[in-house]
N, C-alpha and C positions, 0 to 999 in steps of 0.2 A: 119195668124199672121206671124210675119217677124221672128220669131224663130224657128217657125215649117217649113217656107219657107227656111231658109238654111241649117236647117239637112239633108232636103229634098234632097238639091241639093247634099247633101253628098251623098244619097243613102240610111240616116237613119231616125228614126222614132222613135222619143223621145218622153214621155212622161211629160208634163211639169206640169201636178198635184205634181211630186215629188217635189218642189220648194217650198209647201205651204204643203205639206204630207207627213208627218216622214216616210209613210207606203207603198206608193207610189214606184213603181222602174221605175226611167227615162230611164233607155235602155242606159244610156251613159256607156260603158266600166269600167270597174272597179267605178262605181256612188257611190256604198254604202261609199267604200273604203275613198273615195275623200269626200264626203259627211262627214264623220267622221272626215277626217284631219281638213276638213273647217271648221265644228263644234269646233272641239277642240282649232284649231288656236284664234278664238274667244272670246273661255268661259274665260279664264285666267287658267284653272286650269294644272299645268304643268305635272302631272300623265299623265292625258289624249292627252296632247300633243304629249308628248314623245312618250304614245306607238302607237298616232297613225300617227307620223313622222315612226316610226320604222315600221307598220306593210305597209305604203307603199313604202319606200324603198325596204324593203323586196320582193314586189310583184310586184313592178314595176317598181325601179330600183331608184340610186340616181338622175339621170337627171329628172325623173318625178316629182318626190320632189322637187325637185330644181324647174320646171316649175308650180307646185300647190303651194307653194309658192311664185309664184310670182304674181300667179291667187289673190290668199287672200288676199295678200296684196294690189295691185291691189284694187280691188271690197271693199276694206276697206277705201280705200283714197277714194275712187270715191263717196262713199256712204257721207262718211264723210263730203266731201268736198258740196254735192247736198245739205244733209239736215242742214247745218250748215246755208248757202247759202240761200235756200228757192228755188235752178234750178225748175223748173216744166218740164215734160217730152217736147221734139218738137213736134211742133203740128202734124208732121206725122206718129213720136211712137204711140202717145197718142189718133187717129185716126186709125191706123190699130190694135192696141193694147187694146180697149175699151172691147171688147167682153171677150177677154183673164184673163185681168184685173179682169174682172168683177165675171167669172167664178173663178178663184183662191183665188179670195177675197185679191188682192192685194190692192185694193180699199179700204180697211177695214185699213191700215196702215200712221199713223198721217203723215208723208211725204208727201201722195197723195193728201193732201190738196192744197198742190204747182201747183199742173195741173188743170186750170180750166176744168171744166166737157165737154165735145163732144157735140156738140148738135143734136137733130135729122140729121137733112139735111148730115154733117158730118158723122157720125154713118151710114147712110145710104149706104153712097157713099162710106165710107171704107169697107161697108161689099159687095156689091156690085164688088169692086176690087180686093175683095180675093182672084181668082180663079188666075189673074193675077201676083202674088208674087212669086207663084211659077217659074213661066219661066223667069220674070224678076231677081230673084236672081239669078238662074241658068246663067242667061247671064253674071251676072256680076261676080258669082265663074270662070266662063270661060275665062274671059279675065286677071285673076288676074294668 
């Protein structure tokens, strides 16, 4: 999958059940931390904002803040903007991403109605190209 292929090129090895699993730890650097900010940023409730604006400031400084807020907000327009819309994923997310999908039970979310389903032949050939994602993102982290 195209997200596991560019941690990869990082050199890292994320876990992306954390996405759909409160319990889950993604391996991303300070996740739980960030996980809680994004959480709160969303709920409404301004307690939980506050302190959890304040406990990553604290541990990770105000430009990281500054930058996870801008992740949020971000991934909030974006979302907003897909499901309001009816976007359905490109067919070649939605083809190297079926498996992923399927395992995390993203699929399980009214949204995913937007993306028509993969079909065999598709599904095949994206799993089949797996092996390939990896070198191919790596080329294209390298040229950037």
């Amino acid at each position: 999958m195209l997200l596991r292929a560019s941690g990869q090129t990082q050199g890292e090895d994320f876990d992306l059940h954390a996405i759909t699993d409160g319990n889950a730890s993604s391996g991303v650097a300070h996740g739980d931390l960030l996980t809680a900010y994004a959480e709160a940023c969303v709920s409404g409730d301004r307690d939980s904002l506050g302190a959890a604006r304040s406990a990553v400031e604290a541990e990770m400084g105000a430009r990281a803040l500054v930058e996870a807020a801008g992740v949020v907000a971000n991934f909030q327009r974006m979302v907003r903007i897909a499901d309001a819309t009816g976007i359905p994923l490109d067919k070649p997310v939605a083809i190297f991403s079926t498996d992923l999908r399927e395992e995390l039970g993203i699929d399980a979310f009214g949204a995913s109605a937007n993306t028509p389903p993969v079909g065999f032949v598709l599904r095949t050939l994206g799993r089949l190209a797996q092996p390939l994602l990896r070198p191919i993102m790596s080329l294209y982290a390298d040229r950037k």
